[in-house]
C-alpha positions as CSV (number, residue, x, y, z in Angstrom):
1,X,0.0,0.0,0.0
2,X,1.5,3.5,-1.2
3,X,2.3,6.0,1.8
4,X,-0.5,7.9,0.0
5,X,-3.0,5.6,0.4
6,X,-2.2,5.1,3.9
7,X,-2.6,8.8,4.9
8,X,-5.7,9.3,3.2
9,X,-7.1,6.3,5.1
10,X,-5.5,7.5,8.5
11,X,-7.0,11.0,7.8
12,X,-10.6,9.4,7.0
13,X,-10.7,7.5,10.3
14,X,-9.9,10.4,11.8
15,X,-12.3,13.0,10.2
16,X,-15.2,10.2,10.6
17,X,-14.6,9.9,15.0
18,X,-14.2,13.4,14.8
19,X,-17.6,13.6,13.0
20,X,-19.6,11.1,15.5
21,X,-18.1,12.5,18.5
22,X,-18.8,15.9,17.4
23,X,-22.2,14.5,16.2
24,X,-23.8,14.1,19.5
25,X,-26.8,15.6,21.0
26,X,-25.8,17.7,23.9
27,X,-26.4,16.1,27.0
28,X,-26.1,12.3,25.4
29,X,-23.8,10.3,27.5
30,X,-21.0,10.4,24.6
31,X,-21.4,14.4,25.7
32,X,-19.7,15.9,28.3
33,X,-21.7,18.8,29.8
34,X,-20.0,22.6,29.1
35,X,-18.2,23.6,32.3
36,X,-17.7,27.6,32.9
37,X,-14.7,29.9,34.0
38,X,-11.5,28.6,35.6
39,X,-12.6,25.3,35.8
40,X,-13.2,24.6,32.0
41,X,-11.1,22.0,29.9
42,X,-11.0,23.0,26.3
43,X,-9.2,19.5,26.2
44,X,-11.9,17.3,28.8
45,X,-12.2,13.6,27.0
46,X,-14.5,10.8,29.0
47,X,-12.3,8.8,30.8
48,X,-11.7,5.5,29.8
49,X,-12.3,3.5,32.8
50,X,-11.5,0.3,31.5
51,X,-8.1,1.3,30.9
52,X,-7.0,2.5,33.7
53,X,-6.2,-0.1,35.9
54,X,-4.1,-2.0,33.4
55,X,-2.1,1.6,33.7
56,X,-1.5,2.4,37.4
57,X,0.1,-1.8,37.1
58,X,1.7,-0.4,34.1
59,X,3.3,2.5,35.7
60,X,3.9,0.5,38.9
61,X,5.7,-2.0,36.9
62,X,7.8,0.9,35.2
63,X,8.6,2.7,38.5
64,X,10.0,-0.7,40.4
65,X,12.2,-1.2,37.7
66,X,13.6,2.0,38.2
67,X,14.4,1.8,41.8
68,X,15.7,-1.7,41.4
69,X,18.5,-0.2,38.4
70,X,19.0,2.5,40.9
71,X,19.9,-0.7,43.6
72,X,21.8,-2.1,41.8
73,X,23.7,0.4,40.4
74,X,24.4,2.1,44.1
75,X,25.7,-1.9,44.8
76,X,28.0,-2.2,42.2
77,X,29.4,1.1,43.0
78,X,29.6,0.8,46.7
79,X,31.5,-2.9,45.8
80,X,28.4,-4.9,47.4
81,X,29.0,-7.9,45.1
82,X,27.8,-10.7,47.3
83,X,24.5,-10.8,44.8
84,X,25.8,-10.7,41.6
85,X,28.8,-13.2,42.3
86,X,26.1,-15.9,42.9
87,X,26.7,-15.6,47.4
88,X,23.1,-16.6,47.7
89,X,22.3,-17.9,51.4
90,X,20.4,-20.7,51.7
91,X,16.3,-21.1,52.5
92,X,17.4,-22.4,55.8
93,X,19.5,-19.2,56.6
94,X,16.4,-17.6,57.2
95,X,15.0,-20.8,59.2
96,X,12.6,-21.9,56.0
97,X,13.2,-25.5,55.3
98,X,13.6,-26.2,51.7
99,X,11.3,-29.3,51.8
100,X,8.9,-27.0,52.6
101,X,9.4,-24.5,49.6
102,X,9.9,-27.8,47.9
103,X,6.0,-28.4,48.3
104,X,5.0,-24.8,48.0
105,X,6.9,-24.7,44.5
106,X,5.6,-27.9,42.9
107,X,2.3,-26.6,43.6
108,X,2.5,-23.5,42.0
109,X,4.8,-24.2,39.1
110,X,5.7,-27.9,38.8
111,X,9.1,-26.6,40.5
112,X,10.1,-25.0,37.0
113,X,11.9,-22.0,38.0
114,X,11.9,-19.9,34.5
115,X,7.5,-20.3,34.0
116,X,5.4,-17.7,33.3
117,X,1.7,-17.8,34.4
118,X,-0.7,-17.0,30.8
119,X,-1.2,-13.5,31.8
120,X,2.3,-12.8,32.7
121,X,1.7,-11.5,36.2
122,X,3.1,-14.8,37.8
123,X,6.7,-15.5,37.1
124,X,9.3,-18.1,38.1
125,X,9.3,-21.3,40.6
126,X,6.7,-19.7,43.2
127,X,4.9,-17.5,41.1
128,X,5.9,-14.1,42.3
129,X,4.5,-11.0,41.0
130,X,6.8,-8.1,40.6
131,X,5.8,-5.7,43.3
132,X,6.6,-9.1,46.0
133,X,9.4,-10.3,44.5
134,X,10.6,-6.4,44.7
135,X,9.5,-6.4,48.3
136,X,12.0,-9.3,49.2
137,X,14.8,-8.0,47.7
138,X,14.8,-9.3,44.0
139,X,14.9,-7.0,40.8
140,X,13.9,-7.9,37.0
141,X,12.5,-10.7,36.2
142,X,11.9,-13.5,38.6
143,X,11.6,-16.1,36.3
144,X,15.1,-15.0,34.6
145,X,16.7,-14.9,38.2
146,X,18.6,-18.2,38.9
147,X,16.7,-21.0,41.2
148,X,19.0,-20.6,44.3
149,X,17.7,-16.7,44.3
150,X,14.2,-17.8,44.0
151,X,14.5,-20.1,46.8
152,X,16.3,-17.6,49.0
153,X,13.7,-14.8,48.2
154,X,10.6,-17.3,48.9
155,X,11.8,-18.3,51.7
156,X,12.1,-14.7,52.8
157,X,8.9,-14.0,51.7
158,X,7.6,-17.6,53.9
159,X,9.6,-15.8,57.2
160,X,7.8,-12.8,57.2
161,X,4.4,-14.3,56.3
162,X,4.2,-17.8,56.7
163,X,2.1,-19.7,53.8
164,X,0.1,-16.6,53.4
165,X,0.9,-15.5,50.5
166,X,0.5,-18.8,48.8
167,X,-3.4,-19.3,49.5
168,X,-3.9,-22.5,47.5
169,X,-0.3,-24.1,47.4
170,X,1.0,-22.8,51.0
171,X,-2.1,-24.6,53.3
């Protein structure tokens, strides 16, 4: 398809919302009523409610990825290299036996480490979604990090809260 062609179709859907939303009675739910003085929006468009949840996770998402590349660049500066040499402590560092993750983690993923639940929230051996596995520690992906990590930051998780945050797989 010529660029041509392209803009003159991009420019028709455009002209044609712009037509139907202009199009509508006044007071029609598609119309937003006329606000006066200060308060006025020349730019006012309904909100989208449907979308904004997936956004605030969005943005959540976004911003502990941030802080975690600030962490990790203020360790690697400061020489804290216990992390990224692979110094993981153990589960039962933290008094977690690993029989017990052991149980929690074949319930949740079959004890694969780098699975990914359908909707992507859920990642890694015990399912963690970012904001927890942020919460113990842990930055990117939790289903990239390596199973000893995993292990360690579950059984975190486990000492704070017991099987609590595993509903289904922790009782």
């Amino acid at each position: 398809m010529s660029v041509t062609k392209r803009q003159l179709i991009a420019a028709t859907g455009a002209v044609g919302l712009a037509l139907s939303l202009g199009g509508q009675a006044a007071g029609s739910p598609a119309h937003a009523p006329a606000k006066r003085g200060a308060a006025a929006r020349p730019d006012h468009r309904p909100a989208l409610a449907v979308l904004n949840r997936p956004t605030k996770r969005f943005h959540l998402a976004v911003e502990i990825a941030r802080r975690e590349a600030r962490k990790d660049r203020a360790a690697r500066a400061s020489g804290d290299s216990a992390a990224s040499a692979g110094n993981i402590p153990s589960p039962e560092s933290v008094g977690v036996s690993a029989a017990t993750l052991e149980s929690i983690a074949a319930c949740e993923s079959g004890g694969d480490p780098s699975i990914v639940s359908a909707d992507g929230t859920y990642r890694g051996k015990y399912q963690f979604d970012q904001g927890t596995w942020a919460s113990v520690g842990g930055s990117g992906d939790p289903a990239a990090a390596s199973e000893a990590e995993q292990d360690y930051r579950a059984a975190l998780l486990y000492s704070r809260g017991g099987s609590s945050p595993w509903p289904i797989c922790g009782s």
